[in-house]
C-alpha positions, 0 to 999 in steps of 0.5 A, spaced: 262 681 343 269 682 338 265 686 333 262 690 339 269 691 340 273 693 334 266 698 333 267 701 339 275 703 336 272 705 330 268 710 334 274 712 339 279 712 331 273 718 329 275 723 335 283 722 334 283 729 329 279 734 335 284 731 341 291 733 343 297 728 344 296 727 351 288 726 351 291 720 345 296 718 349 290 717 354 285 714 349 290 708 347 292 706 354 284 706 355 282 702 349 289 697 349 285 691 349 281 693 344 287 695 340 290 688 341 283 684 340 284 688 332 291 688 331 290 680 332 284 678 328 287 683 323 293 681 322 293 673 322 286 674 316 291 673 311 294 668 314 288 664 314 285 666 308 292 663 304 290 656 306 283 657 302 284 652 296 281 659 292 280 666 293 275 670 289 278 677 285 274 681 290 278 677 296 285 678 292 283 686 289 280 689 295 280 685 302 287 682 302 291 689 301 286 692 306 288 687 311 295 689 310 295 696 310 290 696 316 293 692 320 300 691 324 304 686 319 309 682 323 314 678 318 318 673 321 323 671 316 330 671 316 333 674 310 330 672 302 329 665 306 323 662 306 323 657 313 317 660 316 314 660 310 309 657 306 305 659 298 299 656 296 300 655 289 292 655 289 290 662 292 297 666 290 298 668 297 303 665 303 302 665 310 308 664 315 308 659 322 311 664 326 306 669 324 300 665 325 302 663 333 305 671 333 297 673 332 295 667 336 299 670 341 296 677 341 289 674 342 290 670 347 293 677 351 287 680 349 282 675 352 287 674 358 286 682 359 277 681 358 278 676 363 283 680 368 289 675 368 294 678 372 298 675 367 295 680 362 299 685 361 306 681 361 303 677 355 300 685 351 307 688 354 311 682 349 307 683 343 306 691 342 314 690 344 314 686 338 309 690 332 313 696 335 320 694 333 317 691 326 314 697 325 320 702 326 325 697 323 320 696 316 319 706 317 326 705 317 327 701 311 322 704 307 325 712 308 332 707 307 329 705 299 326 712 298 333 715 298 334 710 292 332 714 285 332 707 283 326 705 287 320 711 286 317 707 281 314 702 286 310 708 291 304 709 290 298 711 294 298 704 296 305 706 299 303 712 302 297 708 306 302 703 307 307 708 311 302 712 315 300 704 317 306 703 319 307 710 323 301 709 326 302 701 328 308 704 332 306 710 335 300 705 338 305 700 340 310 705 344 304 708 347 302 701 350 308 698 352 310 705 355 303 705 359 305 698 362 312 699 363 310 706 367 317 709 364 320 716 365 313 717 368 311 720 374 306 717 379 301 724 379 301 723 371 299 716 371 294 716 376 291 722 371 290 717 366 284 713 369 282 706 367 290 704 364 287 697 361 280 697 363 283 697 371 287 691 370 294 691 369 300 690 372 306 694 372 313 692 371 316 696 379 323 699 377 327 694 382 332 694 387 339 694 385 341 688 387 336 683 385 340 680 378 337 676 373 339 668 374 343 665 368 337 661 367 334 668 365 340 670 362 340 664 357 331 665 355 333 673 354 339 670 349 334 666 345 328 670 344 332 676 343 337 672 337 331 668 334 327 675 334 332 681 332 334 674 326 327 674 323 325 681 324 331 686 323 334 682 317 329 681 312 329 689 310 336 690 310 338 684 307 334 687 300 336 694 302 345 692 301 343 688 296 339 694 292 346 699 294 351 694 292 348 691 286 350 684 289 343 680 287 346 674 287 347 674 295 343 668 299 344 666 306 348 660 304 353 665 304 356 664 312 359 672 311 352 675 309 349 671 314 354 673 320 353 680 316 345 681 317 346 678 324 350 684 326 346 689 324 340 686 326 343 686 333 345 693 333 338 695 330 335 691 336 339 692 342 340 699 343 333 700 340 329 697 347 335 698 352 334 705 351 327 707 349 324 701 354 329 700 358 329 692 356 327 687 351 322 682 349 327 677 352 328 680 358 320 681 359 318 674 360 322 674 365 320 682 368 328 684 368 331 690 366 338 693 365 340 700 368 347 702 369 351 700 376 349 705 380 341 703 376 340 710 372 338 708 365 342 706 360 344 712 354 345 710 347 352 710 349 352 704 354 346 701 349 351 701 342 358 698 347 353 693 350 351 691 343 359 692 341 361 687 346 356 683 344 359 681 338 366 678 341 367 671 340 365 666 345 362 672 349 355 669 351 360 664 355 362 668 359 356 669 363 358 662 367 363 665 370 359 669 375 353 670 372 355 676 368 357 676 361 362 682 358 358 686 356 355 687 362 362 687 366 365 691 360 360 696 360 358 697 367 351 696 366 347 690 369 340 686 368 336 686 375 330 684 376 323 687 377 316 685 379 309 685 375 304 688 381 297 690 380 293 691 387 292 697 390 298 700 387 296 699 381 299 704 375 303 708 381 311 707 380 317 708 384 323 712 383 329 708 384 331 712 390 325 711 392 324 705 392 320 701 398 319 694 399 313 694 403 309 698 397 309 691 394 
Protein backbone atom coordinates (compact mmCIF):
# COMPACT_ATOMS: atom_id res chain seq x y z
CA UNK A 1 0.00 0.00 0.00
CA UNK A 2 2.86 3.04 0.96
CA UNK A 3 5.02 2.04 -2.37
CA UNK A 4 1.62 1.95 -4.44
CA UNK A 5 1.39 5.10 -2.84
CA UNK A 6 4.56 7.09 -3.10
CA UNK A 7 4.52 5.36 -7.02
CA UNK A 8 1.58 6.79 -7.65
CA UNK A 9 3.02 10.52 -6.73
CA UNK A 10 6.11 9.74 -8.67
CA UNK A 11 3.46 9.50 -11.45
CA UNK A 12 1.51 12.62 -10.57
CA UNK A 13 5.27 14.52 -10.30
CA UNK A 14 6.01 13.51 -14.25
CA UNK A 15 2.78 15.50 -15.44
CA UNK A 16 3.65 18.76 -13.42
CA UNK A 17 5.69 20.56 -16.65
CA UNK A 18 2.33 20.26 -19.13
CA UNK A 19 0.15 21.77 -16.29
CA UNK A 20 -0.77 25.52 -15.48
CA UNK A 21 -0.77 26.68 -11.90
CA UNK A 22 -4.15 26.25 -11.14
CA UNK A 23 -4.42 22.57 -12.46
CA UNK A 24 -1.06 22.17 -9.92
CA UNK A 25 -2.61 23.64 -7.26
CA UNK A 26 -5.57 21.29 -7.93
CA UNK A 27 -3.38 18.12 -8.16
CA UNK A 28 -1.42 18.99 -4.70
CA UNK A 29 -4.78 19.03 -2.80
CA UNK A 30 -5.95 15.95 -4.45
CA UNK A 31 -2.88 13.95 -3.72
CA UNK A 32 -2.23 15.84 -0.08
CA UNK A 33 -2.38 12.30 1.58
CA UNK A 34 0.06 10.90 -0.62
CA UNK A 35 2.39 14.29 -0.21
CA UNK A 36 2.27 13.70 3.44
CA UNK A 37 2.71 9.77 3.51
CA UNK A 38 6.38 11.03 1.60
CA UNK A 39 7.07 13.76 3.41
CA UNK A 40 7.00 11.63 6.51
CA UNK A 41 8.89 8.26 5.28
CA UNK A 42 11.44 10.53 3.79
CA UNK A 43 12.18 12.85 6.37
CA UNK A 44 12.47 10.83 9.27
CA UNK A 45 14.79 7.95 7.00
CA UNK A 46 17.92 9.77 8.21
CA UNK A 47 16.96 10.10 11.49
CA UNK A 48 16.61 6.40 11.82
CA UNK A 49 19.46 5.30 9.77
CA UNK A 50 21.80 7.57 12.33
CA UNK A 51 21.10 4.71 15.26
CA UNK A 52 22.71 2.10 12.74
CA UNK A 53 25.92 1.32 14.58
CA UNK A 54 27.47 1.34 10.80
CA UNK A 55 26.56 2.59 7.62
CA UNK A 56 28.22 1.54 4.10
CA UNK A 57 29.72 4.62 1.83
CA UNK A 58 26.77 4.06 -0.75
CA UNK A 59 24.38 4.73 2.31
CA UNK A 60 26.56 7.82 3.46
CA UNK A 61 27.51 9.23 -0.51
CA UNK A 62 24.30 8.70 -1.90
CA UNK A 63 21.22 7.84 -0.09
CA UNK A 64 21.76 10.29 2.89
CA UNK A 65 22.22 13.36 0.52
CA UNK A 66 19.20 12.14 -1.28
CA UNK A 67 17.23 11.68 1.71
CA UNK A 68 17.76 15.26 2.31
CA UNK A 69 17.67 16.95 -0.51
CA UNK A 70 14.21 15.39 -1.50
CA UNK A 71 12.46 15.47 1.48
CA UNK A 72 11.22 18.46 3.67
CA UNK A 73 13.87 18.85 6.37
CA UNK A 74 12.50 20.07 9.42
CA UNK A 75 15.43 20.92 12.12
CA UNK A 76 14.33 21.55 15.73
CA UNK A 77 17.02 23.29 17.13
CA UNK A 78 17.51 26.37 19.27
CA UNK A 79 20.52 27.99 18.20
CA UNK A 80 24.28 26.29 17.87
CA UNK A 81 22.81 24.15 20.57
CA UNK A 82 22.38 20.70 20.68
CA UNK A 83 19.30 19.96 23.21
CA UNK A 84 17.29 17.98 20.74
CA UNK A 85 20.09 16.33 19.28
CA UNK A 86 22.17 13.33 19.51
CA UNK A 87 25.75 12.14 17.26
CA UNK A 88 26.35 8.63 16.63
CA UNK A 89 29.81 8.50 16.95
CA UNK A 90 29.44 5.09 14.76
CA UNK A 91 27.43 5.96 11.58
CA UNK A 92 28.83 9.85 11.55
CA UNK A 93 25.21 11.09 11.25
CA UNK A 94 22.87 12.78 13.97
CA UNK A 95 19.50 12.47 14.63
CA UNK A 96 16.96 14.93 16.41
CA UNK A 97 13.99 13.78 18.94
CA UNK A 98 11.99 16.44 17.90
CA UNK A 99 12.12 15.82 14.53
CA UNK A 100 11.65 12.06 14.93
CA UNK A 101 8.08 12.69 16.80
CA UNK A 102 7.55 15.89 13.90
CA UNK A 103 7.50 12.72 11.08
CA UNK A 104 6.03 10.39 13.37
CA UNK A 105 3.30 13.20 13.70
CA UNK A 106 3.18 13.68 9.81
CA UNK A 107 2.35 9.90 9.52
CA UNK A 108 -0.14 9.39 11.79
CA UNK A 109 -1.94 12.42 9.74
CA UNK A 110 -1.42 10.32 6.94
CA UNK A 111 -3.10 7.17 8.15
CA UNK A 112 -5.60 9.17 9.71
CA UNK A 113 -6.82 10.71 6.40
CA UNK A 114 -6.54 6.94 4.59
CA UNK A 115 -8.81 6.09 7.50
CA UNK A 116 -11.22 9.17 6.96
CA UNK A 117 -10.85 10.43 10.76
CA UNK A 118 -12.63 13.68 10.80
CA UNK A 119 -9.77 14.74 12.89
CA UNK A 120 -7.38 14.35 9.61
CA UNK A 121 -7.06 17.51 8.45
CA UNK A 122 -6.34 19.56 11.78
CA UNK A 123 -3.34 16.87 12.39
CA UNK A 124 -2.07 17.78 7.87
CA UNK A 125 -3.13 21.15 8.52
CA UNK A 126 -0.59 21.49 11.70
CA UNK A 127 2.33 19.83 10.06
CA UNK A 128 2.32 21.28 6.36
CA UNK A 129 2.05 24.67 8.64
CA UNK A 130 5.03 23.73 9.96
CA UNK A 131 7.39 22.25 6.86
CA UNK A 132 6.07 25.55 5.38
CA UNK A 133 7.54 28.16 7.77
CA UNK A 134 10.69 25.80 8.07
CA UNK A 135 11.08 25.77 4.63
CA UNK A 136 10.39 29.64 4.07
CA UNK A 137 12.45 30.79 6.90
CA UNK A 138 15.68 28.40 5.81
CA UNK A 139 15.01 30.20 1.55
CA UNK A 140 15.31 33.23 3.47
CA UNK A 141 18.30 32.35 4.99
CA UNK A 142 19.85 30.82 2.25
CA UNK A 143 19.25 34.14 -0.27
CA UNK A 144 20.59 36.14 3.29
CA UNK A 145 23.99 33.93 2.93
CA UNK A 146 24.33 34.44 -0.81
CA UNK A 147 24.54 38.20 -0.33
CA UNK A 148 27.55 37.33 1.53
CA UNK A 149 30.74 36.94 -1.00
CA UNK A 150 32.28 35.11 1.76
CA UNK A 151 29.86 32.31 1.48
CA UNK A 152 30.13 31.31 -2.34
CA UNK A 153 32.44 28.96 -2.03
CA UNK A 154 30.19 26.55 -0.20
CA UNK A 155 27.18 26.36 -3.50
CA UNK A 156 27.37 23.93 -5.20
CA UNK A 157 24.65 21.76 -7.70
CA UNK A 158 24.23 20.23 -4.40
CA UNK A 159 23.20 23.52 -3.16
CA UNK A 160 20.98 24.37 -6.28
CA UNK A 161 18.82 21.11 -5.51
CA UNK A 162 18.85 21.85 -2.40
CA UNK A 163 17.30 25.30 -2.69
CA UNK A 164 14.88 24.28 -5.29
CA UNK A 165 13.86 21.36 -2.68
CA UNK A 166 13.17 23.80 -0.44
CA UNK A 167 10.84 26.07 -2.75
CA UNK A 168 9.13 23.07 -3.75
CA UNK A 169 8.58 21.85 0.06
CA UNK A 170 7.11 25.40 0.63
CA UNK A 171 4.79 26.02 -2.58
CA UNK A 172 3.47 22.29 -1.63
CA UNK A 173 3.00 23.27 2.20
CA UNK A 174 1.02 26.61 1.17
CA UNK A 175 -1.06 24.77 -1.31
CA UNK A 176 -2.21 22.34 1.29
CA UNK A 177 -2.59 24.47 4.33
CA UNK A 178 -4.61 27.16 1.92
CA UNK A 179 -6.98 24.00 0.80
CA UNK A 180 -7.92 23.04 4.45
CA UNK A 181 -8.05 26.55 5.53
CA UNK A 182 -10.28 27.42 2.17
CA UNK A 183 -8.96 31.00 2.80
CA UNK A 184 -9.54 34.01 0.20
CA UNK A 185 -11.46 31.25 -1.65
CA UNK A 186 -14.75 31.30 -3.06
CA UNK A 187 -17.25 28.41 -2.56
CA UNK A 188 -17.57 28.16 -6.71
CA UNK A 189 -13.87 27.71 -6.88
CA UNK A 190 -13.39 25.30 -4.24
CA UNK A 191 -16.15 22.95 -5.44
CA UNK A 192 -14.03 23.10 -9.02
CA UNK A 193 -11.60 21.51 -7.24
CA UNK A 194 -13.28 17.84 -6.74
CA UNK A 195 -11.74 15.29 -4.18
CA UNK A 196 -9.72 18.03 -1.87
CA UNK A 197 -8.17 15.24 0.21
CA UNK A 198 -9.81 12.22 -1.09
CA UNK A 199 -13.29 13.82 -0.10
CA UNK A 200 -12.63 13.63 3.52
CA UNK A 201 -11.46 16.70 4.91
CA UNK A 202 -12.62 19.09 7.19
CA UNK A 203 -12.63 22.95 6.99
CA UNK A 204 -11.86 25.52 9.43
CA UNK A 205 -15.40 27.65 8.88
CA UNK A 206 -14.56 31.36 9.40
CA UNK A 207 -16.51 31.90 12.80
CA UNK A 208 -18.76 34.63 14.15
CA UNK A 209 -17.31 37.61 15.64
CA UNK A 210 -18.13 36.70 19.20
CA UNK A 211 -16.92 33.57 19.93
CA UNK A 212 -13.26 34.20 21.35
CA UNK A 213 -10.89 31.90 22.34
CA UNK A 214 -10.80 30.90 26.21
CA UNK A 215 -7.36 31.69 28.26
CA UNK A 216 -6.82 27.84 28.55
CA UNK A 217 -6.36 28.17 24.60
CA UNK A 218 -4.80 31.30 24.66
CA UNK A 219 -2.18 29.81 27.14
CA UNK A 220 -1.62 26.37 24.39
CA UNK A 221 -1.47 28.82 21.61
CA UNK A 222 1.55 30.88 23.75
CA UNK A 223 3.34 27.49 24.02
CA UNK A 224 3.50 25.70 20.90
CA UNK A 225 4.00 28.98 18.99
CA UNK A 226 7.11 29.93 21.41
CA UNK A 227 8.64 26.43 21.68
CA UNK A 228 8.17 26.51 17.63
CA UNK A 229 9.40 30.00 16.44
CA UNK A 230 12.47 28.93 19.61
CA UNK A 231 13.61 26.02 17.31
CA UNK A 232 12.53 26.88 13.96
CA UNK A 233 13.34 30.70 13.18
CA UNK A 234 16.49 30.62 15.37
CA UNK A 235 19.03 28.39 14.09
CA UNK A 236 19.49 30.21 10.69
CA UNK A 237 19.69 33.58 12.25
CA UNK A 238 21.72 32.89 14.64
CA UNK A 239 24.69 31.59 11.99
CA UNK A 240 23.60 34.27 9.68
CA UNK A 241 24.85 37.56 12.42
CA UNK A 242 27.22 35.80 13.48
CA UNK A 243 28.82 35.56 9.73
CA UNK A 244 27.73 39.52 9.27
CA UNK A 245 29.56 40.67 12.58
CA UNK A 246 32.41 38.39 12.90
CA UNK A 247 31.35 37.51 16.67
CA UNK A 248 32.08 33.42 16.54
CA UNK A 249 32.50 33.40 19.62
CA UNK A 250 28.57 33.65 20.57
CA UNK A 251 26.71 31.01 22.29
CA UNK A 252 23.27 30.79 23.95
CA UNK A 253 24.86 31.11 27.52
CA UNK A 254 24.99 34.56 26.56
CA UNK A 255 21.18 35.93 28.15
CA UNK A 256 21.51 38.91 25.44
CA UNK A 257 22.01 36.62 22.25
CA UNK A 258 19.32 34.36 23.39
CA UNK A 259 16.62 37.18 24.02
CA UNK A 260 18.30 38.32 20.60
CA UNK A 261 17.16 35.39 18.76
CA UNK A 262 14.01 35.01 20.32
CA UNK A 263 12.79 38.36 19.08
CA UNK A 264 13.66 37.70 15.67
CA UNK A 265 12.22 34.52 15.92
CA UNK A 266 8.86 36.18 16.74
CA UNK A 267 8.96 38.75 14.30
CA UNK A 268 9.77 35.93 11.67
CA UNK A 269 7.06 33.72 12.81
CA UNK A 270 4.14 35.84 14.01
CA UNK A 271 3.43 38.33 11.09
CA UNK A 272 4.37 35.37 8.59
CA UNK A 273 1.02 33.06 9.53
CA UNK A 274 -1.34 35.88 10.82
CA UNK A 275 -1.17 37.32 7.70
CA UNK A 276 -0.56 34.57 5.08
CA UNK A 277 -2.92 31.82 6.85
CA UNK A 278 -4.83 34.07 9.34
CA UNK A 279 -3.58 31.82 12.21
CA UNK A 280 -0.92 29.73 13.65
CA UNK A 281 0.14 26.18 14.20
CA UNK A 282 -0.72 27.02 18.16
CA UNK A 283 -3.95 28.54 17.18
CA UNK A 284 -4.76 25.32 14.83
CA UNK A 285 -5.10 22.84 17.57
CA UNK A 286 -7.48 24.76 18.85
CA UNK A 287 -9.27 25.97 15.42
CA UNK A 288 -8.99 29.80 16.21
CA UNK A 289 -8.12 32.44 14.02
CA UNK A 290 -7.26 36.14 14.50
CA UNK A 291 -8.94 38.90 12.37
CA UNK A 292 -9.55 42.70 13.41
CA UNK A 293 -12.45 43.87 15.63
CA UNK A 294 -14.78 44.33 12.85
CA UNK A 295 -13.37 40.25 11.93
CA UNK A 296 -11.59 41.59 8.45
CA UNK A 297 -8.02 39.91 8.02
CA UNK A 298 -5.24 41.18 9.51
CA UNK A 299 -2.50 43.27 7.04
CA UNK A 300 1.12 42.98 7.62
CA UNK A 301 0.63 46.47 9.58
CA UNK A 302 -1.61 44.80 12.34
CA UNK A 303 0.39 41.51 12.25
CA UNK A 304 4.00 43.45 12.87
CA UNK A 305 2.11 45.85 16.16
CA UNK A 306 0.73 42.60 17.57
CA UNK A 307 4.16 41.06 17.50
CA UNK A 308 5.76 44.34 18.68
CA UNK A 309 3.35 44.36 21.60
CA UNK A 310 4.24 41.07 22.28
CA UNK A 311 7.55 41.84 23.26
CA UNK A 312 6.45 44.30 26.32
CA UNK A 313 7.48 42.95 29.50
CA UNK A 314 5.13 40.75 31.36
CA UNK A 315 2.44 41.08 28.34
CA UNK A 316 1.53 37.33 28.44
CA UNK A 317 -0.16 38.43 32.17
CA UNK A 318 -2.03 40.59 30.96
CA UNK A 319 -4.54 37.95 29.49
CA UNK A 320 -5.78 37.10 33.12
CA UNK A 321 -7.41 40.20 33.21
CA UNK A 322 -9.99 39.67 30.82
CA UNK A 323 -8.86 37.11 28.68
CA UNK A 324 -7.32 39.47 26.09
CA UNK A 325 -3.95 40.51 26.35
CA UNK A 326 -2.13 43.86 25.06
CA UNK A 327 -1.53 42.87 22.09
CA UNK A 328 -4.98 42.15 21.25
CA UNK A 329 -6.30 45.46 23.12
CA UNK A 330 -3.55 47.43 21.79
CA UNK A 331 -3.92 46.42 18.28
CA UNK A 332 -7.58 45.95 18.08
CA UNK A 333 -7.40 42.57 16.65
CA UNK A 334 -8.93 39.35 18.56
CA UNK A 335 -8.57 35.57 18.29
CA UNK A 336 -12.16 33.97 17.65
CA UNK A 337 -12.93 30.54 17.42
CA UNK A 338 -13.74 28.62 14.28
CA UNK A 339 -15.10 24.89 13.63
CA UNK A 340 -13.38 21.99 11.99
CA UNK A 341 -16.62 20.72 9.78
CA UNK A 342 -16.88 17.96 7.16
CA UNK A 343 -20.51 16.56 6.10
CA UNK A 344 -22.51 17.99 3.45
CA UNK A 345 -20.82 21.24 3.22
CA UNK A 346 -17.67 19.89 2.97
CA UNK A 347 -14.97 22.24 0.80
CA UNK A 348 -17.63 25.21 0.56
CA UNK A 349 -16.70 28.30 3.05
CA UNK A 350 -18.79 31.22 4.58
CA UNK A 351 -17.87 34.62 4.09
CA UNK A 352 -18.10 36.56 7.29
CA UNK A 353 -20.87 38.59 6.49
CA UNK A 354 -22.54 35.73 5.43
CA UNK A 355 -21.95 33.56 7.84
CA UNK A 356 -25.11 31.33 9.17
CA UNK A 357 -25.41 29.06 11.97
CA UNK A 358 -27.43 26.73 10.55
CA UNK A 359 -25.01 25.50 7.70
CA UNK A 360 -23.33 23.96 10.46
Amino acid sequence: MVFHRIVKLHKVLEILNCMNRTEIDTLIKKNSGQIALVAGVVGVMPHLLAFLPELSDALLDILIPFLLIAGPVVHFNVGDSYILMEFNQYSGLSYNYMSILFYGLILYGYFLHINKSNSNSKVLLFTFSIILISHVVGFLFIVLNVMLPSNWEYYNWISILHIASTITWAYMSFVICKSLLNVDQEPTEIRAAENVLDEVDAVLRKPDHGTRATINERLLHYIIDMLLYATLCTTGTFYFVGNIFMFNGWTLGDNSVLLMLMLIGQFLYYPFFEVVLGTTPGKILTGSIVVKEDGSKLKLKDAMNRTLVRVVPFEPFSFFSNGSGWHDKWTKTKVVKGKFEDGENRGELNEFDDFDDSNI
